[in-house]
Backbone as ProteinMPNN parsed JSONL, in Angstrom:
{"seq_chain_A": "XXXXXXXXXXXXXXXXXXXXXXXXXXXXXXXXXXXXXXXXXXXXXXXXXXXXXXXXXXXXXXXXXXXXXXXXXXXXXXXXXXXXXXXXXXXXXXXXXXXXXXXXXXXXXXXXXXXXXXX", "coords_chain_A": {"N_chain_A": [[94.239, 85.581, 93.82], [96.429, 84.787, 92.656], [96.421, 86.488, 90.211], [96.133, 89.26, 90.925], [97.753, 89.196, 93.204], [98.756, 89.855, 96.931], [97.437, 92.683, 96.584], [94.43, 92.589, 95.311], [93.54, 91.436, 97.5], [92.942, 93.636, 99.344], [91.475, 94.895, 98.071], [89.575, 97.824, 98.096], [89.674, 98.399, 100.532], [90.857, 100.798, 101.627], [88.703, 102.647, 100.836], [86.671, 101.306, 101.841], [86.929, 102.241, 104.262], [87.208, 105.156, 104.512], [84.316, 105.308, 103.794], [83.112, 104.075, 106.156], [83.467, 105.72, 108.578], [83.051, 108.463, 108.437], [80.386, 107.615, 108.165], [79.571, 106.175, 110.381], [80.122, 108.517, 112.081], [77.751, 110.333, 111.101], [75.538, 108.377, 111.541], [75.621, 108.639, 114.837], [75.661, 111.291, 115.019], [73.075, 111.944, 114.322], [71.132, 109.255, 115.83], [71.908, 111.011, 118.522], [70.65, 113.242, 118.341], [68.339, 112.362, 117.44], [67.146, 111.058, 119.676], [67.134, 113.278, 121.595], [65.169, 115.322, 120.398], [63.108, 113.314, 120.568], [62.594, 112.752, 123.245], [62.185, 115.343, 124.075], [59.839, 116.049, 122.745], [58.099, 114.256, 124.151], [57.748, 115.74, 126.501], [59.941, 115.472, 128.37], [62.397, 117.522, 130.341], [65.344, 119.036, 130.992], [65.066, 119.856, 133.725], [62.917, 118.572, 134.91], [61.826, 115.989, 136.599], [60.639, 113.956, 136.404], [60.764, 110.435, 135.481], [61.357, 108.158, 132.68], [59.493, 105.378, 132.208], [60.345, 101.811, 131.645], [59.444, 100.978, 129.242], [59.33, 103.418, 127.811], [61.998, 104.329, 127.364], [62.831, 102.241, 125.636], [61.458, 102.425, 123.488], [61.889, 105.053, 122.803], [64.803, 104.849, 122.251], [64.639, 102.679, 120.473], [63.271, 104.194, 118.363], [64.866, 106.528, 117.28], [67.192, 105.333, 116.302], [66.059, 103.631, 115.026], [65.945, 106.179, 112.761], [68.364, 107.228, 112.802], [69.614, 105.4, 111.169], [68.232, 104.921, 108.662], [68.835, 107.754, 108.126], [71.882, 107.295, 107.355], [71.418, 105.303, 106.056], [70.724, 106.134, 103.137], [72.359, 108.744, 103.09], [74.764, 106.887, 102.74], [74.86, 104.846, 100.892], [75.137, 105.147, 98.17], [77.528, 105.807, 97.804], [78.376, 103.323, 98.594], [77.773, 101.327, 96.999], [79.516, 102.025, 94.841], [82.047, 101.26, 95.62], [81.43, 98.681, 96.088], [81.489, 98.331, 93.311], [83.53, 98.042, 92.522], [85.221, 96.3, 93.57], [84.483, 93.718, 93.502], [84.695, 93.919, 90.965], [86.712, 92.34, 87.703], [89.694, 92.202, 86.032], [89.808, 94.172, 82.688], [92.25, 93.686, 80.801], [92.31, 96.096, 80.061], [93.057, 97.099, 82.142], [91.752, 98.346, 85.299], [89.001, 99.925, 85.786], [88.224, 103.606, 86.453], [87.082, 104.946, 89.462], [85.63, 107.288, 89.084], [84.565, 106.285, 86.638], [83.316, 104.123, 87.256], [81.42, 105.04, 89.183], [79.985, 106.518, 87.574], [78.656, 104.788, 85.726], [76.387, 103.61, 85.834], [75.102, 106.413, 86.828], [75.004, 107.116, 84.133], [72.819, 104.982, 82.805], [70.684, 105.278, 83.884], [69.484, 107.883, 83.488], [69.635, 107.465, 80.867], [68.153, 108.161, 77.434], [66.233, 106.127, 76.667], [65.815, 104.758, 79.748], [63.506, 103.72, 81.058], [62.858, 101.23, 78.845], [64.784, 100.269, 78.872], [64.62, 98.823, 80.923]], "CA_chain_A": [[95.538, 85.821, 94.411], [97.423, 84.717, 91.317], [96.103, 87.528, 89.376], [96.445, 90.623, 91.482], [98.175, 89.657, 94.616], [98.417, 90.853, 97.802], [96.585, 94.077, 96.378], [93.717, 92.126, 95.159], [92.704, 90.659, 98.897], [92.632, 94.564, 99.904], [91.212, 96.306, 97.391], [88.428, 98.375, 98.591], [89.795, 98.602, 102.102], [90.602, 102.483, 101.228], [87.034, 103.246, 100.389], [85.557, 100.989, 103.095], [87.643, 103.716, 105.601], [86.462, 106.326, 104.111], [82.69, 105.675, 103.947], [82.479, 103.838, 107.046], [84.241, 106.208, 109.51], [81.067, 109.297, 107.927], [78.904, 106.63, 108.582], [79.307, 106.563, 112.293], [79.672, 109.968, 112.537], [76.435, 110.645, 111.021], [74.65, 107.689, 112.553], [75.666, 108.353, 116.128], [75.285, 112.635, 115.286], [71.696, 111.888, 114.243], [70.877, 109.386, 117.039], [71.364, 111.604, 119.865], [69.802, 114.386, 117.584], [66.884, 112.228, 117.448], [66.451, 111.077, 120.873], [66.841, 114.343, 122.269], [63.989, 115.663, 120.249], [62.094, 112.614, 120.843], [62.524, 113.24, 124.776], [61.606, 116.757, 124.671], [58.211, 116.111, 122.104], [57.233, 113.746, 125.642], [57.686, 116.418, 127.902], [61.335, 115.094, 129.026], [62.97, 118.501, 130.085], [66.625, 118.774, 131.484], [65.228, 120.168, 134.879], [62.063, 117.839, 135.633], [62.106, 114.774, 137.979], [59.869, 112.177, 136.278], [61.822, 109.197, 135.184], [60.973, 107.863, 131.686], [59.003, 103.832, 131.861], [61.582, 100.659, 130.697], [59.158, 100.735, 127.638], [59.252, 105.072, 126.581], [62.941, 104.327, 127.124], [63.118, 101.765, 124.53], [60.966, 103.208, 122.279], [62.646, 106.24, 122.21], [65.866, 104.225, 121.552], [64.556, 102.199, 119.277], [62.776, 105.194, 117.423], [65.992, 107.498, 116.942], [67.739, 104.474, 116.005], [65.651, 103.731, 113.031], [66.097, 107.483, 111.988], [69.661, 107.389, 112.763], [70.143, 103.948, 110.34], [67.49, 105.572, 107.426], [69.476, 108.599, 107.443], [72.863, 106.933, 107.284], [71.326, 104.15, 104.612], [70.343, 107.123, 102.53], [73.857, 108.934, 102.203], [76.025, 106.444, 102.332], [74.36, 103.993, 100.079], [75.621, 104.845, 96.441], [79.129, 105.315, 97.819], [79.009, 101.906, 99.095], [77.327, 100.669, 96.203], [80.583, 102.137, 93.376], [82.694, 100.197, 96.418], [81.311, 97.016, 95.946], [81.464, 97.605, 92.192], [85.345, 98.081, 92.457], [85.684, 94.92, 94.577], [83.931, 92.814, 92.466], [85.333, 93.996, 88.632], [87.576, 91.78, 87.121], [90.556, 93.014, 84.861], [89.455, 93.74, 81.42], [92.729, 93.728, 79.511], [92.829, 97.54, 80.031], [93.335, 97.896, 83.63], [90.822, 99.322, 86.062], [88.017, 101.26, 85.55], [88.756, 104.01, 87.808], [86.275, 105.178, 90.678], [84.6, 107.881, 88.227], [84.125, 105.661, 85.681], [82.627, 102.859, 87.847], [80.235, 105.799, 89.718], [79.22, 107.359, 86.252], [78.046, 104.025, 84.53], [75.028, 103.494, 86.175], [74.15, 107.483, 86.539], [74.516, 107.365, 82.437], [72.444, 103.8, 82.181], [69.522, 105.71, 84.696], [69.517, 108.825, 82.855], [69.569, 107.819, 79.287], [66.675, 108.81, 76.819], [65.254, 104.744, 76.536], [65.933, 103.925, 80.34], [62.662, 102.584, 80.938], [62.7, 100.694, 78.522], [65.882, 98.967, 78.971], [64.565, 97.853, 82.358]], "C_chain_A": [[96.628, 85.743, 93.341], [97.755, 85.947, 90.417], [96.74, 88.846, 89.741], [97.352, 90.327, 93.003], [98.102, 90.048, 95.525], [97.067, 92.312, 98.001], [95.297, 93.904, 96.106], [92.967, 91.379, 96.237], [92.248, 92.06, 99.341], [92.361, 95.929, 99.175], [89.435, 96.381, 97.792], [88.483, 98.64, 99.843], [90.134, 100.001, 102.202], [89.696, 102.985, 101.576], [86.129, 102.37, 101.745], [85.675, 101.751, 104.637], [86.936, 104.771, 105.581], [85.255, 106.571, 103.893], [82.383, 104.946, 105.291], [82.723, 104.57, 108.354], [82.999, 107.632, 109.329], [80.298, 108.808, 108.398], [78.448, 106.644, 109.69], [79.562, 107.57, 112.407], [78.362, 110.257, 112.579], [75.329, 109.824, 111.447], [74.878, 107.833, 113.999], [75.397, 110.07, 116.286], [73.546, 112.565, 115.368], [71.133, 111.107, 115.151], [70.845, 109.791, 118.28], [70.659, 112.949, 119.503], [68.136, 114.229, 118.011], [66.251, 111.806, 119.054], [66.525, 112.377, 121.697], [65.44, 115.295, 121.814], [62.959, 114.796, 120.402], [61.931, 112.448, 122.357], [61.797, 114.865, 124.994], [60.428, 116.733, 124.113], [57.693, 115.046, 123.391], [56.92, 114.33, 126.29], [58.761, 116.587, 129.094], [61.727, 116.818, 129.417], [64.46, 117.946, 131.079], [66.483, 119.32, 133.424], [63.412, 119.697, 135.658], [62.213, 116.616, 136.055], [62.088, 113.988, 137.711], [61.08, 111.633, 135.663], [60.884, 108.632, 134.094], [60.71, 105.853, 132.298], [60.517, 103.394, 131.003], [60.422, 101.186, 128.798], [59.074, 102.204, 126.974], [60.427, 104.672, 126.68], [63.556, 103.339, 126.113], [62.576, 102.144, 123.373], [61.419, 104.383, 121.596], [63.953, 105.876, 121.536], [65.531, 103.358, 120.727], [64.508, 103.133, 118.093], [64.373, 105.939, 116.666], [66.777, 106.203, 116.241], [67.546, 103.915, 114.755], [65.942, 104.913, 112.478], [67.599, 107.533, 111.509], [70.466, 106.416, 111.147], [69.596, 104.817, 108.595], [68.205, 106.635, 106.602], [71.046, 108.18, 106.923], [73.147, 105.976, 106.123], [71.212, 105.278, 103.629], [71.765, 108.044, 101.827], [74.611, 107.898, 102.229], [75.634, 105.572, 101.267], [74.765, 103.586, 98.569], [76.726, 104.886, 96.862], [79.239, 103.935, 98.098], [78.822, 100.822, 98.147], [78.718, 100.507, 94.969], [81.465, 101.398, 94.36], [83.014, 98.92, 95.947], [81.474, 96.473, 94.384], [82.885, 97.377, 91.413], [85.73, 96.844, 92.563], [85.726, 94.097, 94.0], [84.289, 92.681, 90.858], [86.442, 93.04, 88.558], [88.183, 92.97, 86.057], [90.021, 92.862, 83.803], [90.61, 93.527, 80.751], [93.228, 95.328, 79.796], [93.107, 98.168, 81.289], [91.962, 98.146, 83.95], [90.447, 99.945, 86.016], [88.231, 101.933, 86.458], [87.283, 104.666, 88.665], [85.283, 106.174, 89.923], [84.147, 107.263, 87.194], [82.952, 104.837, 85.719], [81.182, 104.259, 88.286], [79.153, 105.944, 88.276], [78.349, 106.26, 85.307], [76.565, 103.766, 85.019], [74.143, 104.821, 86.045], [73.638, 107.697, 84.772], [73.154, 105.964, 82.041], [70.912, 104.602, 82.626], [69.122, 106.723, 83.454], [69.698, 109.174, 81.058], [68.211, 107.991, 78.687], [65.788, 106.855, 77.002], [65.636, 104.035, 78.095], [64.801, 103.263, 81.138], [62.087, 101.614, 80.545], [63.662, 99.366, 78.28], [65.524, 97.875, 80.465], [64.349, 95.792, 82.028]], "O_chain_A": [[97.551, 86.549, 93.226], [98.85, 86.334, 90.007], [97.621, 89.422, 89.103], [97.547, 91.249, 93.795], [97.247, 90.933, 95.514], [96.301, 92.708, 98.879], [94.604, 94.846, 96.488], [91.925, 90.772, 95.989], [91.108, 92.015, 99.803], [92.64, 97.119, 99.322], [88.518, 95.561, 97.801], [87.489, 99.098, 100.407], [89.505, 100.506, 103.132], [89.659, 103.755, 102.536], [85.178, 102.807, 102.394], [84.951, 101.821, 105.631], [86.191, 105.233, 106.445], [84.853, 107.727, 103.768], [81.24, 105.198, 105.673], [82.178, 104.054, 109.33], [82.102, 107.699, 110.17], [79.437, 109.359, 109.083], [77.328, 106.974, 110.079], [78.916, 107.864, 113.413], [77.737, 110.436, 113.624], [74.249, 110.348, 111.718], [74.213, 106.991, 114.603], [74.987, 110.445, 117.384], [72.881, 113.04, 116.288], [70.335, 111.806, 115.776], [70.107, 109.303, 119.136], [70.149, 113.648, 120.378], [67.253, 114.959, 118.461], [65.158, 112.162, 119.492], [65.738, 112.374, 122.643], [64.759, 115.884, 122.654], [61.83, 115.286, 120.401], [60.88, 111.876, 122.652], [61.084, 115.296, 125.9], [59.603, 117.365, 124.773], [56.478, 115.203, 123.52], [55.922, 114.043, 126.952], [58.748, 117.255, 130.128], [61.211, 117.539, 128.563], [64.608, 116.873, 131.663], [67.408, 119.23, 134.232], [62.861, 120.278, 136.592], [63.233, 116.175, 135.526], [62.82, 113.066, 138.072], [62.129, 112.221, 135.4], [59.689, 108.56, 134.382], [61.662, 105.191, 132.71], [61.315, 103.986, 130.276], [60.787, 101.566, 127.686], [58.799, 102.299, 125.778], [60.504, 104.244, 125.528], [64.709, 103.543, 125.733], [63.211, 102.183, 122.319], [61.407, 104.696, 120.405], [64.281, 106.398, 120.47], [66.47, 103.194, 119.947], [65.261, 103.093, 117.119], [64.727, 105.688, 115.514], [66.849, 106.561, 115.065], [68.297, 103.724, 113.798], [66.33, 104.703, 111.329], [68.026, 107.762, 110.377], [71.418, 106.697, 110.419], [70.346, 105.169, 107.684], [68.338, 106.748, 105.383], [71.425, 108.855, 105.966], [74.17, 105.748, 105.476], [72.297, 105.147, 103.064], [72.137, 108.085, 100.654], [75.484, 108.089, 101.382], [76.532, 105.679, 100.431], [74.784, 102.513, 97.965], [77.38, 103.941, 96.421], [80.296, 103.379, 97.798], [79.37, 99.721, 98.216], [78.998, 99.474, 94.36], [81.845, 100.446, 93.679], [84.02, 98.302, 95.601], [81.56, 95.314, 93.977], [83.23, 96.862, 90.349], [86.494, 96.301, 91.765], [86.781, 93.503, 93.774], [84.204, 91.815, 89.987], [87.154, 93.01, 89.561], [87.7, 93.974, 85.533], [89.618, 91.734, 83.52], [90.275, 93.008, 79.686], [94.412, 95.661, 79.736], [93.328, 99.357, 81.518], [91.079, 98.174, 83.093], [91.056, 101.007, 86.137], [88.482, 101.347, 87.511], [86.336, 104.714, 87.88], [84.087, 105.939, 90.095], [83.129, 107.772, 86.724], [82.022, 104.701, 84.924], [80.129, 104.281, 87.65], [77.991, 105.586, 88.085], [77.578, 106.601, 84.409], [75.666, 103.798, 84.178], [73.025, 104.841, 85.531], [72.602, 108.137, 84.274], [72.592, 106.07, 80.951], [70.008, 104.564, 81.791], [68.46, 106.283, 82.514], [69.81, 110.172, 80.346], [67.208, 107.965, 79.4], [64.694, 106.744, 77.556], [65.811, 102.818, 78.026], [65.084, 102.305, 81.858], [61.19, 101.008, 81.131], [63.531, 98.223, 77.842], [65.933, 96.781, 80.853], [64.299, 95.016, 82.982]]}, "name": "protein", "num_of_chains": 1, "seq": "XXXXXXXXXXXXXXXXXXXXXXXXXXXXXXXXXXXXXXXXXXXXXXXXXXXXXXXXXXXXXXXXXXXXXXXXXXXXXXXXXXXXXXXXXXXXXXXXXXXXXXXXXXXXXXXXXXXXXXX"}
């Protein structure tokens, strides 16, 4: 608080808008994506009678639910990752690494010629 102030309790609240607001989009587009195809691979149709069991109706909501989460861990994951590495930096002296800087250091650390050997 001394350091940065005010701005320093809410930094990253930007970026936590902006990837978590995608996030539920695409986790709540892809769970009814997936339970609707996991209703119709049963036999579910929109103009037959039967009534789905307590336990196909959790399964199916469970099922889509893992898909929905997998696909949602999957993209959002490195954005949330250069996030947390914002949040967490201390000042060097030169100011703030800025948001491409922070993304790019890890793709260069992955992608250099000895990075299996730096592991």
């Amino acid at each position: 608080m001394r350091s940065e102030g005010l701005y320093g309790i809410y930094r990253g609240f930007g970026l936590t808008t902006l990837i978590q607001s995608p996030a539920s989009a695409l986790w709540w587009g892809t769970y009814g994506a997936a339970q609707y195809t996991i209703w119709r691979s049963l036999g579910y149709r929109d103009d037959i009678e039967k009534k789905p069991s307590s336990i196909e109706m959790v399964s199916v909501q469970a099922s889509a639910g893992l898909v929905a989460g997998a696909l949602s861990l999957v993209v959002t994951t490195p954005i949330d990752t250069v996030k947390t590495r914002l949040q967490v930096m201390d000042n060097y002296g030169d100011g703030r690494p800025s948001i491409t800087k922070t993304a790019m250091t890890p793709l260069a650390y992955f992608y250099s010629p000895n990075f299996p050997l730096k592991l």
